[in-house]
Backbone as CSV, one residue per row, in Angstrom:
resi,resn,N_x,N_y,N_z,CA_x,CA_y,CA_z,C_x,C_y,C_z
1,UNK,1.189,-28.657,-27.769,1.505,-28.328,-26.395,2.286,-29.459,-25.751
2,UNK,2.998,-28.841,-24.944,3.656,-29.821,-24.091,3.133,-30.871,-23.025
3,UNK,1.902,-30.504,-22.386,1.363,-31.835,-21.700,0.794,-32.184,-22.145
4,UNK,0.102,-32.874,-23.288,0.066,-33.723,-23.687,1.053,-34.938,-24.302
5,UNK,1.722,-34.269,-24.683,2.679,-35.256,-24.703,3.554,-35.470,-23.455
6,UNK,3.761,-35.000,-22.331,4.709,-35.815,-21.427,3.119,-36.691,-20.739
7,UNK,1.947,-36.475,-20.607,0.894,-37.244,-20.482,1.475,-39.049,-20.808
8,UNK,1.174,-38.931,-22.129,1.597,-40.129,-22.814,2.775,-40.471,-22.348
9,UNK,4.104,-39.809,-21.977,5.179,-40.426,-21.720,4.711,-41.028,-19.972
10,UNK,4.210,-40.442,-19.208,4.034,-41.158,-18.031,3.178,-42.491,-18.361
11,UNK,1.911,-42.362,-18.881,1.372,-43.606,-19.095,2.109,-44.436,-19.482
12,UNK,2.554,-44.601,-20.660,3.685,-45.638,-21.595,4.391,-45.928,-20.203
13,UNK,4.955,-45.236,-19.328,6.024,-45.566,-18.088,5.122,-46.547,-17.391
14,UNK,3.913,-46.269,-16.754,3.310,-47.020,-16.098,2.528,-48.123,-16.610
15,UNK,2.471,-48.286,-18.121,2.203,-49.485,-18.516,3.213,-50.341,-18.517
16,UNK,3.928,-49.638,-18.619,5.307,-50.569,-19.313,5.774,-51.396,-17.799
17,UNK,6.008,-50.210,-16.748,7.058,-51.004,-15.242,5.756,-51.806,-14.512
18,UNK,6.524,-52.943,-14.326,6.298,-53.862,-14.150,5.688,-53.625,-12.595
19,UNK,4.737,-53.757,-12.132,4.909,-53.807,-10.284,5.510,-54.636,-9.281
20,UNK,6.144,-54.602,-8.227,6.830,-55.203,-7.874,5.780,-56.165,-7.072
21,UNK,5.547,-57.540,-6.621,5.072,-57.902,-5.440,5.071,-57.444,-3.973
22,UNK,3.836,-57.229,-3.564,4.423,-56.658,-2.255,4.870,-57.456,-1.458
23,UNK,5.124,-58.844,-1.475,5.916,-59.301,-0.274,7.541,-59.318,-0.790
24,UNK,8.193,-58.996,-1.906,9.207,-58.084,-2.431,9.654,-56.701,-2.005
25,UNK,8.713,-55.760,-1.374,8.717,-54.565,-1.341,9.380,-54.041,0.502
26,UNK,8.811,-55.213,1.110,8.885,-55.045,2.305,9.159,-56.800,3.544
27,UNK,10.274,-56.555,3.942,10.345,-57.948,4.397,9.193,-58.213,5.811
28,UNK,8.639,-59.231,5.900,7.589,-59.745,6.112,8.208,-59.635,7.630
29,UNK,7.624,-59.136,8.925,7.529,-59.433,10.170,7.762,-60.532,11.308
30,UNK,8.206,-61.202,11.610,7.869,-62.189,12.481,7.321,-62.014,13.702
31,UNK,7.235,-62.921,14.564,6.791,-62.825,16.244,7.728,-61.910,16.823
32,UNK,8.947,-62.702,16.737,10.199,-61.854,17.637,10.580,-60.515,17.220
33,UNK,10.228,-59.883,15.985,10.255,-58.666,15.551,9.080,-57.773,16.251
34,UNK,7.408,-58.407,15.907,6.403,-57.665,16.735,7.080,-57.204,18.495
35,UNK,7.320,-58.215,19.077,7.869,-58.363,20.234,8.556,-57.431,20.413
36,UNK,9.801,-57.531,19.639,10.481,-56.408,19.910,10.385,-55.024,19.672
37,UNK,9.405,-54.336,18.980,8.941,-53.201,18.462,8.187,-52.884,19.870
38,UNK,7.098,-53.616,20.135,6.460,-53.707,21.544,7.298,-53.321,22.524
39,UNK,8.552,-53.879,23.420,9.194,-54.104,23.896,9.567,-52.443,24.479
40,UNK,10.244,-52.039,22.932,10.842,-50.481,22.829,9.730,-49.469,23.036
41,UNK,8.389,-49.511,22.829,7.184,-49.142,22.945,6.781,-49.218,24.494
42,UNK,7.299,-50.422,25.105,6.704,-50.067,26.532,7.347,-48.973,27.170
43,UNK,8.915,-48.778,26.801,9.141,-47.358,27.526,8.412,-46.527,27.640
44,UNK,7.589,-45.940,26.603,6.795,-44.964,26.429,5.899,-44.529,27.538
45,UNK,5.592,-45.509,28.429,4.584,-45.895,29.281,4.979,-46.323,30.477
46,UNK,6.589,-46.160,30.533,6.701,-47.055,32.310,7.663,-45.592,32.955
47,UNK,7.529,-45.507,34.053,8.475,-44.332,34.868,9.208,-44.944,35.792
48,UNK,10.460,-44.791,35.782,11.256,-45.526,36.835,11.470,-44.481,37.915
49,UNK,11.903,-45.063,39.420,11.310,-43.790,40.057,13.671,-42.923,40.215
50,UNK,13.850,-43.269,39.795,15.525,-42.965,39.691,15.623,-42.476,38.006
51,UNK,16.032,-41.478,37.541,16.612,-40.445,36.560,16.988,-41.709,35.502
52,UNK,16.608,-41.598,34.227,17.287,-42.454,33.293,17.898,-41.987,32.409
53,UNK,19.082,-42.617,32.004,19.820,-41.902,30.665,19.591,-42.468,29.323
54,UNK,19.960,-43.561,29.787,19.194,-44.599,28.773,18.919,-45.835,29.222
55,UNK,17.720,-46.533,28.128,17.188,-47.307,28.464,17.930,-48.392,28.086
56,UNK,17.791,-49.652,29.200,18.512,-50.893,28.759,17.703,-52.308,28.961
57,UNK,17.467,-52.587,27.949,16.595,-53.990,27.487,17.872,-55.024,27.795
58,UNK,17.651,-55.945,28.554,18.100,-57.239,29.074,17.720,-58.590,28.725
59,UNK,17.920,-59.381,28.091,17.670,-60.506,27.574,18.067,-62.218,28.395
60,UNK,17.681,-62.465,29.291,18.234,-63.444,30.135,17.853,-64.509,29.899
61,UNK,18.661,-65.638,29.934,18.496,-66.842,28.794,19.093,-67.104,27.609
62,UNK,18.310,-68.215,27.185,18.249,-68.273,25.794,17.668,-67.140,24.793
63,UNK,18.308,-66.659,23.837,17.811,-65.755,23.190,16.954,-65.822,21.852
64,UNK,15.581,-65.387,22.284,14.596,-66.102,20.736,14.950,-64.962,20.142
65,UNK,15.205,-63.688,20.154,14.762,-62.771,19.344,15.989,-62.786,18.013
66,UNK,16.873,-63.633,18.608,17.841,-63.783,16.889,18.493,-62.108,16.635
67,UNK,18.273,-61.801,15.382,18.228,-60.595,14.777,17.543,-59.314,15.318
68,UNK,16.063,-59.695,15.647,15.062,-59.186,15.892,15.663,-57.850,16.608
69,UNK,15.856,-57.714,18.068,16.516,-56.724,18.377,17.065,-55.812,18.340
70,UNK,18.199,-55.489,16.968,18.737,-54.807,16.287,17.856,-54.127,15.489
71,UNK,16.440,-54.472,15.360,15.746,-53.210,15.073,15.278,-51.816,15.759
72,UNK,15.289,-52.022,17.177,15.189,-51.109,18.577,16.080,-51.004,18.950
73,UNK,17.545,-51.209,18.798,19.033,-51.178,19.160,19.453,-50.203,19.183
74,UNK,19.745,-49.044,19.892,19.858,-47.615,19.206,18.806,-46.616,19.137
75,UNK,17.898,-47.109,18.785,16.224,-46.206,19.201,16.248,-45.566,20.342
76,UNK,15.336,-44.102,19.474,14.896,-42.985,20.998,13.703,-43.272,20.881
77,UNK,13.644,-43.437,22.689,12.552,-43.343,22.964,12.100,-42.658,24.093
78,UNK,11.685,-40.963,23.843,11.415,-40.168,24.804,13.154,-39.934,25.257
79,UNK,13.614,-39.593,23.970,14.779,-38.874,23.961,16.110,-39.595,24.781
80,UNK,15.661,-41.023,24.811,16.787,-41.672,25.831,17.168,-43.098,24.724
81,UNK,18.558,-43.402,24.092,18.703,-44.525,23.580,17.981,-45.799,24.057
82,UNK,18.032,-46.461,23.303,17.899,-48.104,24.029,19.037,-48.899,23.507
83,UNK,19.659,-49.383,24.803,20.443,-50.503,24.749,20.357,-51.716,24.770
84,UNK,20.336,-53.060,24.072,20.233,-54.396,24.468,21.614,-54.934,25.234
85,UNK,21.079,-55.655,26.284,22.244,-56.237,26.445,21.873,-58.003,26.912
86,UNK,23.122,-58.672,26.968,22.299,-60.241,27.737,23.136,-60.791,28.091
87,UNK,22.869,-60.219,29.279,23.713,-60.244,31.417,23.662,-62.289,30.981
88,UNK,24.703,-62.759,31.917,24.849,-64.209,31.649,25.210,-64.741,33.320
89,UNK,24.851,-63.618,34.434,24.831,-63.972,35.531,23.565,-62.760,36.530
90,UNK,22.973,-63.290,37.409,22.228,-62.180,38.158,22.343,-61.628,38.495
91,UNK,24.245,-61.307,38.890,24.272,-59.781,39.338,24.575,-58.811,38.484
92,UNK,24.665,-59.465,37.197,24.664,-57.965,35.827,23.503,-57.794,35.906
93,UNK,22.337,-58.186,36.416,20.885,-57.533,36.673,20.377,-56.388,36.704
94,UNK,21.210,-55.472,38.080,21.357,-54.800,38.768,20.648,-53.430,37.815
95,UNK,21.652,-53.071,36.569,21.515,-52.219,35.791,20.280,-52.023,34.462
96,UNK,19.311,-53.274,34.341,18.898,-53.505,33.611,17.162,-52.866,33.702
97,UNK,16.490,-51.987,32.986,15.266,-51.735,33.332,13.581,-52.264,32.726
98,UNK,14.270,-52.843,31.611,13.395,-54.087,31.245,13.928,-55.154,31.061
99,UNK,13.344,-56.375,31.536,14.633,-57.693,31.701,13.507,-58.818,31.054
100,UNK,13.616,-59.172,30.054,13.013,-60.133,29.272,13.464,-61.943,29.551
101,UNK,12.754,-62.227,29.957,13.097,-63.366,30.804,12.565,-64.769,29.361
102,UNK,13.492,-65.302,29.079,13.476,-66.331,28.096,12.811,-67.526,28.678
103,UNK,12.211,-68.445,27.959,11.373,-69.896,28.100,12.491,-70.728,29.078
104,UNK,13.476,-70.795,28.307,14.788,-71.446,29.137,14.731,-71.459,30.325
105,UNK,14.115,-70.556,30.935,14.308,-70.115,32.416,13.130,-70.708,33.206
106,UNK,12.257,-71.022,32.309,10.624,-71.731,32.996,11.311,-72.203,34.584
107,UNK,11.940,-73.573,34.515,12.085,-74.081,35.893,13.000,-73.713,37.154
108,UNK,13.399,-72.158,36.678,13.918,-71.707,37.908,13.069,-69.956,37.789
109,UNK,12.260,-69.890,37.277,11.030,-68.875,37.645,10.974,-67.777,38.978
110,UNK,10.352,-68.548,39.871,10.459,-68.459,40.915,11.704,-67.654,41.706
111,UNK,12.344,-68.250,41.455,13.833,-68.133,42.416,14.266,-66.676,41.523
112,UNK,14.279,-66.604,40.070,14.717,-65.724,39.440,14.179,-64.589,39.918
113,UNK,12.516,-64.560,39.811,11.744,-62.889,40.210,12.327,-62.862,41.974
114,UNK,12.432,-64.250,43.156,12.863,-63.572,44.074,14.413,-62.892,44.059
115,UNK,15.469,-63.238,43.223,16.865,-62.279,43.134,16.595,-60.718,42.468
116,UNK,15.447,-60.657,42.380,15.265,-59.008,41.632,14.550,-58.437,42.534
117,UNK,13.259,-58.905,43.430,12.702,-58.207,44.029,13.555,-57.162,44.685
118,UNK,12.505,-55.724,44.524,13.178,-54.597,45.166,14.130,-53.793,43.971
119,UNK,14.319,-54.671,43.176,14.686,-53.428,41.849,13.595,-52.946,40.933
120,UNK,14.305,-52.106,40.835,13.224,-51.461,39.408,13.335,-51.924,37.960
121,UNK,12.906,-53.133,37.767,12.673,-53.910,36.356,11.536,-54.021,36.129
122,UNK,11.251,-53.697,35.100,9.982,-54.025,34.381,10.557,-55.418,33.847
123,UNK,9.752,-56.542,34.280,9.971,-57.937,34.242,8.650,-58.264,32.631
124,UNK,9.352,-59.033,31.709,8.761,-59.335,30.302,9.458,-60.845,29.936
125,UNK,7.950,-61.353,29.586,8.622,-62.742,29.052,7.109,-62.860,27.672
126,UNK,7.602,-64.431,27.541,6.523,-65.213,26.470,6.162,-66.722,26.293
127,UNK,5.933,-66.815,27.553,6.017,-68.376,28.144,4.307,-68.072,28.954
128,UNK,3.883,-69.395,28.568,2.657,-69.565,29.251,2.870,-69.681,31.072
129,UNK,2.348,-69.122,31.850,2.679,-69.059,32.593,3.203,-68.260,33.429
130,UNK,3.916,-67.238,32.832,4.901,-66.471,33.634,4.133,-65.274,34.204
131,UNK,2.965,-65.041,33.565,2.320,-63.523,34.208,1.582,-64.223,35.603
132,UNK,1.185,-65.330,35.403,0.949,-66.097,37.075,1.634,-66.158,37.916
133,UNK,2.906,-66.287,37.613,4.277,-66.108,38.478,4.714,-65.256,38.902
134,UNK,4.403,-64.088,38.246,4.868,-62.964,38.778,5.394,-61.925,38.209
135,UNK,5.533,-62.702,36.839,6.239,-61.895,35.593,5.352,-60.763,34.805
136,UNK,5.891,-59.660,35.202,4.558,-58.312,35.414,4.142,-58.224,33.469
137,UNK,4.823,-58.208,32.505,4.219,-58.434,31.316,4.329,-59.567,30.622
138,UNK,3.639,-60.245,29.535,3.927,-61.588,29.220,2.677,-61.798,28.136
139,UNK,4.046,-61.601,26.783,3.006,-61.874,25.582,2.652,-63.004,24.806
140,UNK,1.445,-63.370,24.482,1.135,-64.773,24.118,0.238,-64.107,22.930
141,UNK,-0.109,-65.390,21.417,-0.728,-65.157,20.616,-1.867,-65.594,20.625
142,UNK,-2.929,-64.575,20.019,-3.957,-65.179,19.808,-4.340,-64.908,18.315
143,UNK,-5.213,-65.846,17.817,-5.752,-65.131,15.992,-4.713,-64.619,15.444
144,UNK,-3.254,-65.633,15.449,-2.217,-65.175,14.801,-1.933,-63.411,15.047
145,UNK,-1.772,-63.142,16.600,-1.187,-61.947,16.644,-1.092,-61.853,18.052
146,UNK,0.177,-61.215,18.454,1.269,-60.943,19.246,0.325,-59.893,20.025
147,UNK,-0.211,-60.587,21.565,-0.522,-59.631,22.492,-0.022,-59.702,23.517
148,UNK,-0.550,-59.110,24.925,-0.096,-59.473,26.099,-0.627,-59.332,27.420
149,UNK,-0.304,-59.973,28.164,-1.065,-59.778,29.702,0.086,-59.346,30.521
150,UNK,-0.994,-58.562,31.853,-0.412,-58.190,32.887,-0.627,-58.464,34.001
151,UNK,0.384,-58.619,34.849,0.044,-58.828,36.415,0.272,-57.892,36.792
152,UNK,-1.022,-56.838,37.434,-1.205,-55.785,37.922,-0.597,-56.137,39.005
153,UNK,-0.826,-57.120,40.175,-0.171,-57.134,40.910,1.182,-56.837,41.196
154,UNK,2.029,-57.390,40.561,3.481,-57.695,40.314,4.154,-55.983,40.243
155,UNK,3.359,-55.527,39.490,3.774,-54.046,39.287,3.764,-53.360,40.501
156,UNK,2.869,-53.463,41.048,2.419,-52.396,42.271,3.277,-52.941,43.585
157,UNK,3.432,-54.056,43.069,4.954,-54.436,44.279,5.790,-53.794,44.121
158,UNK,6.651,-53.078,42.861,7.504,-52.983,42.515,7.122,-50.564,42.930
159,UNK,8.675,-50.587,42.759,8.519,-48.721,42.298,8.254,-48.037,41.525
160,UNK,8.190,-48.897,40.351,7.866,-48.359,38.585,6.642,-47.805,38.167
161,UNK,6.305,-47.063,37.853,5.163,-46.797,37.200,4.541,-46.810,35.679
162,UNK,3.314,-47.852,35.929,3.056,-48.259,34.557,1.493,-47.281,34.112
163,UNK,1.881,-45.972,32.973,0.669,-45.839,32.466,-0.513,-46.630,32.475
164,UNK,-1.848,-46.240,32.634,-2.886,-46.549,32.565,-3.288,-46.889,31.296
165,UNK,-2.808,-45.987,29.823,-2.954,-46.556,28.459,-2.053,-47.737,28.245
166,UNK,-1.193,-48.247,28.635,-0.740,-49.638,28.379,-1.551,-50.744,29.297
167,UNK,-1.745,-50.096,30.583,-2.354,-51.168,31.268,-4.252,-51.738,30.464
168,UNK,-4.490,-50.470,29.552,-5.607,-50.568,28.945,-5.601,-51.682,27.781
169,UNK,-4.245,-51.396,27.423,-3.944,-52.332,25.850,-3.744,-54.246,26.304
170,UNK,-3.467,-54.029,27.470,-2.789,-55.630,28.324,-4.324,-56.368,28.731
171,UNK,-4.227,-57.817,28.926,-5.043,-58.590,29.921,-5.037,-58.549,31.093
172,UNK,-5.637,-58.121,31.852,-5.120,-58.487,32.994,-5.178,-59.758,33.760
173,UNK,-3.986,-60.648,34.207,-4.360,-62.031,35.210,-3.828,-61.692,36.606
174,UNK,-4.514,-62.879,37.141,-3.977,-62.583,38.870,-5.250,-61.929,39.388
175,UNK,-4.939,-61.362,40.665,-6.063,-60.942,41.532,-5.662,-59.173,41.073
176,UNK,-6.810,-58.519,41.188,-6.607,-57.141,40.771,-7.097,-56.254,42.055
């Protein structure tokens, strides 16, 4: 009969091929990759109160994410692209609905969230500090893994609306 012998031909195959390593199989993650997967993920969860076509991720600063980005570059999410872009003055702001605010920017903080107040940005950084300031998401590691806090406050200043299941997944700091 015939299966028995193609039997033997699969075994012999799977003795024979070699397995690959899995850190071969799949390139390994970094911070700025988690981040950015996250990032494209918060759409899922925020409502801007003005019609969107697509979504546009803003990068202001120095840019950690390298490469990283170009993995959500192009992504639907809830049927609307995502665009990166990285405005190099505050009034390319204007257009931007998540605006990721770089370390670079630590000592003008302040001054930065007051030139936005009154738009609709979902404000994101990764600097100690910034969800005290005002900076409504802001992810820091713990046990080697990429989480994040929120300033409930900061949001509810703003027009945006942030799901209750993300606000579940976040820390919250600040006064609530």
């Amino acid at each position: 009969m015939k299966t028995p012998f193609l039997i033997a031909v699969l075994w012999g195959l799977v003795l024979t091929v070699q397995p690959v390593p899995l850190h071969a199989q799949a390139r390994a993650f970094g911070e700025y990759d988690v981040k950015a997967v996250f990032i494209a993920n918060f759409f899922k969860f925020v409502e801007w109160p003005s019609p969107v076509r697509e979504y546009r991720i803003c990068i202001y600063g120095s840019d950690p994410f390298g490469q990283s980005m170009r993995t959500v570059e192009g992504m639907k999410v809830r049927g609307r692209p995502l665009e990166v872009r990285r405005p190099v003055s505050l009034r390319a702001l204007g257009d931007c609905h998540l605006l990721f605010i770089s370390s670079s920017e630590r000592r003008r903080i302040q001054s930065l969230l007051d030139e936005i107040k009154g738009m609709d940005i979902l404000t994101v950084g990764d600097t100690e500090g910034y969800a005290q300031e005002g900076v409504m998401v802001n992810f820091y590691i713990e046990a080697s893994k990429v989480k994040f806090e929120i300033n409930l406050n900061a949001i509810r200043r703003s027009s945006i609306t942030v799901s209750s299941q993300l606000l579940k997944l976040g820390r919250m700091v600040g006064d609530e």
